[in-house]
C-alpha positions as CSV (number, residue, x, y, z in Angstrom):
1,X,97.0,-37.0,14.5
2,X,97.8,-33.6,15.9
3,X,96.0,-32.6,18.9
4,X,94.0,-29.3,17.6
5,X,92.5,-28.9,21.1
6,X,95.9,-28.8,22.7
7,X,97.0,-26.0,21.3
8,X,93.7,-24.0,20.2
9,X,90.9,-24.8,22.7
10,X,88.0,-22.5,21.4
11,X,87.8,-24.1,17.5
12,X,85.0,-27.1,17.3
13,X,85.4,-29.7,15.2
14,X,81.9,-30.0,12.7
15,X,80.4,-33.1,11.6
16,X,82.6,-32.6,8.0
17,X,86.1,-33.4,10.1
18,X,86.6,-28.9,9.7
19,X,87.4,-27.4,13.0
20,X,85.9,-24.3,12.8
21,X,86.6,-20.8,14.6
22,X,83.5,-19.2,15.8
23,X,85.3,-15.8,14.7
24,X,85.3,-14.4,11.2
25,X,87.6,-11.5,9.8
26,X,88.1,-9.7,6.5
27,X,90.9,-11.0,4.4
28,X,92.5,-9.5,1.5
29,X,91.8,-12.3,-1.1
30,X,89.9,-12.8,-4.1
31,X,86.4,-14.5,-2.6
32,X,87.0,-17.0,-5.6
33,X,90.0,-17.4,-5.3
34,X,90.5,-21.3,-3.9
35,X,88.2,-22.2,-6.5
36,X,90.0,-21.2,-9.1
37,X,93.4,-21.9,-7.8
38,X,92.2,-26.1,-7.1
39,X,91.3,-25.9,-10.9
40,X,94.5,-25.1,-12.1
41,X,97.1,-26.9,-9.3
42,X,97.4,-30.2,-10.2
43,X,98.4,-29.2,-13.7
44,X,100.3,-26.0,-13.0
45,X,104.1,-26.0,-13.8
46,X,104.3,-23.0,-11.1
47,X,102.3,-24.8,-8.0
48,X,104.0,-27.6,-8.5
49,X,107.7,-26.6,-8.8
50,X,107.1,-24.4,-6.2
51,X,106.0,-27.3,-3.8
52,X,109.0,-29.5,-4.9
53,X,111.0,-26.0,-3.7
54,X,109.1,-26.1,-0.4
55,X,109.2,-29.4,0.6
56,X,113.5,-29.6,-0.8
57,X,113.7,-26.5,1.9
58,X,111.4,-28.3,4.8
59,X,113.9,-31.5,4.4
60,X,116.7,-29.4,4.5
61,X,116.0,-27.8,7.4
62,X,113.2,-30.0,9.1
63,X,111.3,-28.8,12.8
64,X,112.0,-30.5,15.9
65,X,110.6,-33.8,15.5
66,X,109.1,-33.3,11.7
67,X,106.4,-31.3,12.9
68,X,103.5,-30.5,13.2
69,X,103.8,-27.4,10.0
70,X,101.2,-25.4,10.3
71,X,100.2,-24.2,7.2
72,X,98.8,-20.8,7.6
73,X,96.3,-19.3,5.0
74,X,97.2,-23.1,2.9
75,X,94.6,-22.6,0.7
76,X,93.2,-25.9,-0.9
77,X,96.0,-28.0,1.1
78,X,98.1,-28.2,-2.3
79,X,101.4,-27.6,0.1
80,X,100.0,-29.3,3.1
81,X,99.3,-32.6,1.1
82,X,103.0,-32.3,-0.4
83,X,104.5,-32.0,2.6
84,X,102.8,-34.8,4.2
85,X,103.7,-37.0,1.2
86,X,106.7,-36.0,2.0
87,X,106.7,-37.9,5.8
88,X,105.8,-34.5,7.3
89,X,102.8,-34.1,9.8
90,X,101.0,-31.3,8.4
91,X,98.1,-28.7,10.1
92,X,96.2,-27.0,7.2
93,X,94.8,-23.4,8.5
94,X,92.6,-21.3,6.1
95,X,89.7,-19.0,6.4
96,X,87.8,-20.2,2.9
97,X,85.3,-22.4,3.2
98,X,85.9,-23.7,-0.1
99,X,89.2,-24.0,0.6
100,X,89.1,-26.4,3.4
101,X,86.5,-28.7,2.2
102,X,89.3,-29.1,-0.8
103,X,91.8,-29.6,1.6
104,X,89.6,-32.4,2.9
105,X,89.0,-33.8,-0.4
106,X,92.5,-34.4,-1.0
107,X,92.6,-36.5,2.2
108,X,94.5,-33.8,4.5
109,X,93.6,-35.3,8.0
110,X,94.0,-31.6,10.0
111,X,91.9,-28.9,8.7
112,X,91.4,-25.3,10.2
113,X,89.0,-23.1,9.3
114,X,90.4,-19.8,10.7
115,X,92.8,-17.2,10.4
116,X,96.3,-17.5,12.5
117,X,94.2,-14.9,14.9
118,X,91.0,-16.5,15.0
119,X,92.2,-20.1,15.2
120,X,93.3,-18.5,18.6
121,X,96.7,-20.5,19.1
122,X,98.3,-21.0,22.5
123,X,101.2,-19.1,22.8
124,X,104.5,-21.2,22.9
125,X,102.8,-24.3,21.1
126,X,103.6,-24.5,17.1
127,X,106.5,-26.2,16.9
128,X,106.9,-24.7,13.0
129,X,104.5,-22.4,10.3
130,X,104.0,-22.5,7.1
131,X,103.4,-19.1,5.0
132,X,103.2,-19.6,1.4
133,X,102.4,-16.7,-0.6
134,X,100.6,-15.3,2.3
135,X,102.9,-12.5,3.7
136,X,101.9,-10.2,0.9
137,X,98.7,-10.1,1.3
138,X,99.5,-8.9,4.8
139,X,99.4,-5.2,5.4
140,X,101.5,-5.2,8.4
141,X,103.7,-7.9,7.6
142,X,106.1,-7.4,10.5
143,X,103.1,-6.9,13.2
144,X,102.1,-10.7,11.6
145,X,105.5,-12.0,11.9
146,X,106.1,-10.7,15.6
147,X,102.4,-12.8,16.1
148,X,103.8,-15.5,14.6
149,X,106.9,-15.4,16.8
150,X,104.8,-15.6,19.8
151,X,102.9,-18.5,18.8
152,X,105.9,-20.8,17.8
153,X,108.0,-22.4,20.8
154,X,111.3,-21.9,21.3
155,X,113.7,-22.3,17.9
156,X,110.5,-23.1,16.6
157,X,110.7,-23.3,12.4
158,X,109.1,-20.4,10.0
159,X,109.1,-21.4,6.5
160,X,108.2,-18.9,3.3
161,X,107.2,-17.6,0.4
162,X,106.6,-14.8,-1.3
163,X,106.7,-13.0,-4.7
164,X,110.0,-10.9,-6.0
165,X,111.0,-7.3,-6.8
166,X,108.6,-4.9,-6.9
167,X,109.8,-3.7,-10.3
168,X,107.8,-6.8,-11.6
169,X,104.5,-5.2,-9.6
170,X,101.4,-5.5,-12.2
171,X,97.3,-6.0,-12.1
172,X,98.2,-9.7,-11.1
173,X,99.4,-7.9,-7.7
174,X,96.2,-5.6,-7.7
175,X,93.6,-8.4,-8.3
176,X,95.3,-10.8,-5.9
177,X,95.1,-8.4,-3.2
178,X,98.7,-8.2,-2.5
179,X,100.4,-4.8,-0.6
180,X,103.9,-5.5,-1.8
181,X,106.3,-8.1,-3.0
182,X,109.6,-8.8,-1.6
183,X,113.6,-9.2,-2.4
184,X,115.5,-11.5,-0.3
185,X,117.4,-8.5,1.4
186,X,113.6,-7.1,2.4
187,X,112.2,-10.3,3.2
188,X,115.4,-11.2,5.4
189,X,115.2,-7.7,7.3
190,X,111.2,-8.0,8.7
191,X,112.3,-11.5,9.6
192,X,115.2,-10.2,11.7
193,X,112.9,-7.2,13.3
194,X,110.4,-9.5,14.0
195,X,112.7,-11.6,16.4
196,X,113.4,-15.0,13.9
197,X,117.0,-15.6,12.9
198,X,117.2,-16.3,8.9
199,X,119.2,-19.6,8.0
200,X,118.6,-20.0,4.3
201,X,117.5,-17.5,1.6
202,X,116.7,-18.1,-2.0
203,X,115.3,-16.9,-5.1
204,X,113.6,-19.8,-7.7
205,X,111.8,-19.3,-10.6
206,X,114.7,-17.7,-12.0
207,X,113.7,-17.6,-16.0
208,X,110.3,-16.0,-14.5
209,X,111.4,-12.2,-13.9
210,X,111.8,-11.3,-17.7
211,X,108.3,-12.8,-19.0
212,X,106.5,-11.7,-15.9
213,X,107.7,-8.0,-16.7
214,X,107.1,-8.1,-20.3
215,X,103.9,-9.8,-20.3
216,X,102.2,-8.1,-17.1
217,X,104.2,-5.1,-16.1
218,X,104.8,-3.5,-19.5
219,X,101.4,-3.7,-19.9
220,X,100.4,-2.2,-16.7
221,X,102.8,0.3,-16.5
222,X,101.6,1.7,-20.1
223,X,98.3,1.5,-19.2
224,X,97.2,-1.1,-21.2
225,X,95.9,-3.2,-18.1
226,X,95.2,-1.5,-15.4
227,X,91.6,-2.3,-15.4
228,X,92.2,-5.9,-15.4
229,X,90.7,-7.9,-12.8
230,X,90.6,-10.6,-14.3
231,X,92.1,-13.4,-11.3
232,X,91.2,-16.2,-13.3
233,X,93.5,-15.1,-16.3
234,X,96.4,-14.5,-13.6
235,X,96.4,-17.9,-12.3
236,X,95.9,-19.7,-15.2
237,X,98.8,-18.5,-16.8
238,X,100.5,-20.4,-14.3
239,X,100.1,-23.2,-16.6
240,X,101.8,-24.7,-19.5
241,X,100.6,-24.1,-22.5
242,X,101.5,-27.7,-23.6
243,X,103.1,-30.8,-22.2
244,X,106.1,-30.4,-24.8
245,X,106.4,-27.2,-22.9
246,X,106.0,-28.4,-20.0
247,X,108.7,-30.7,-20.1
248,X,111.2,-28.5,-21.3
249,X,110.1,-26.7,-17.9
250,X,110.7,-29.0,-15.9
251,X,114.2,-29.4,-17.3
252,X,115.2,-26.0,-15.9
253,X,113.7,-26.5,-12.9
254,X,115.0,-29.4,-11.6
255,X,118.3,-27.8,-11.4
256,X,116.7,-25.2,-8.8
257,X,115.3,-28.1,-6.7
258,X,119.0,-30.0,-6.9
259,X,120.0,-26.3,-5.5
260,X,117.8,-26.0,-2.8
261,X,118.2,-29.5,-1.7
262,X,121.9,-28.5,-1.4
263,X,121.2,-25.7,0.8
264,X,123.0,-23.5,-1.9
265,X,121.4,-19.8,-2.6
266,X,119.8,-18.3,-6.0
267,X,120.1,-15.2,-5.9
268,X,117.2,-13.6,-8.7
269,X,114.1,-15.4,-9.7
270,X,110.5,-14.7,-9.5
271,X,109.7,-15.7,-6.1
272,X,111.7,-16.0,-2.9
273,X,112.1,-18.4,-0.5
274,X,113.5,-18.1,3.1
275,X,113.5,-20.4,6.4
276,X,113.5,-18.8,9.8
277,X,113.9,-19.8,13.4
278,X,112.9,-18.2,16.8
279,X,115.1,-16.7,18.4
């Protein structure tokens, strides 16, 4: 088991297994938001392809030793517990409440509540990060990188997600609480200014762009949703609509895993993927 008071010596572990940080800040993320997303993960064709993507990428390009991955603003440990199924030793840190006591329902063993600030790292000590779908909801993402660069030691491993193409920008994007979404190109640029050298960058979810614009963009451009808030609806569309479905899904992905597992690049798709290293 990781040593959390080794590298973070102010979080205090409660009588629940949580270390806790005795700081709070704002975040920009739906309050409900774990709740809703641990309702819909385990059945979700989009959280789990994209953890079969994350954990292809983390074997591909593994940190010095396997780990510890520090999964930063992890959620309900639905990556973490992936990664650790997949021989990897795996730190969940997140701010929600709710969505650490998930993490520690599905059996994660290291569980932060804190933010990568308030978990108050040494500098030097994370031998690799985590950040899925966390960048965008970042306002100054290359500030958080450059943070990130000082926490991780030397060629220490940064790996990420984010969504694609602003173009595709709708009330999914407002609701979630996200400031931008990414292309490889920008993605690989804050990386570079932010001191990390990027080895691999991919697109996946590549039959995603065209439903996601005519389905959620169209309808936000022209007005016809841009009072939705509605987060639930968002995340549930994640989902199948039916196992036949779902299958056929999973056909088409599996050709983006077999990609990614062969360190071979996709260039368009819904969502990007990209692993750094410290320079």
């Amino acid at each position: 088991m990781t040593d959390i008071h080794g590298i973070a010596s102010t979080l205090k572990k409660e009588t629940d297994g949580i270390w806790y940080s005795p700081e709070e800040e704002p975040l920009s993320y739906p309050a409900d938001g774990n709740d809703i997303c641990f309702a819909v993960e385990e059945t979700s064709f989009w959280f789990k392809h994209r953890n079969s993507c994350i954990t292809e990428a983390v074997s591909a390009f593994p940190p010095d030793g396997n780990g510890p991955i520090f999964d930063i603003g992890g959620g309900n440990g639905f990556v973490s517990l992936a990664l650790a199924n997949a021989g990897f030793d795996v730190v969940l840190v997140e701010p929600g409440r709710a969505g650490v006591a998930n993490g520690k329902k599905r059996g994660l063993a290291n569980v932060i509540c804190a933010t990568m600030q308030t978990a108050n790292f040494m500098k030097n000590a994370l031998p690799a990060v985590g950040l899925f779908d966390v960048l965008e909801h970042i306002e100054d993402d290359k500030a958080f990188l450059k943070s990130i660069h000082a926490l991780l030691k030397n060629a220490g491993m940064l790996y990420l997600t984010v969504p694609a193409y602003t173009f595709l920008w709708s009330n999914a994007d407002d609701s979630a609480g996200h400031f931008r979404r990414y292309t490889l190109k920008s993605a690989s640029a804050v990386f570079a200014s932010a001191g990390f050298e990027v080895v691999y960058a991919s697109s996946f979810f590549r039959f995603l762009p065209l439903p996601i614009f005519l389905f959620r963009t169209l309808p936000y451009k022209l007005g016809l949703a841009r009072h939705a808030k509605d987060w639930r609806k968002n995340r549930t569309s994640h989902a199948a609509p039916n196992t036949f479905v779902e299958r056929i899904l999973n056909r088409m992905l599996l050709a983006e895993k077999i990609k990614i597992r062969s360190k071979k690049i996709m260039r368009f798709g819904g969502s990007c993927l990209l692993v750094a290293r410290k320079m």
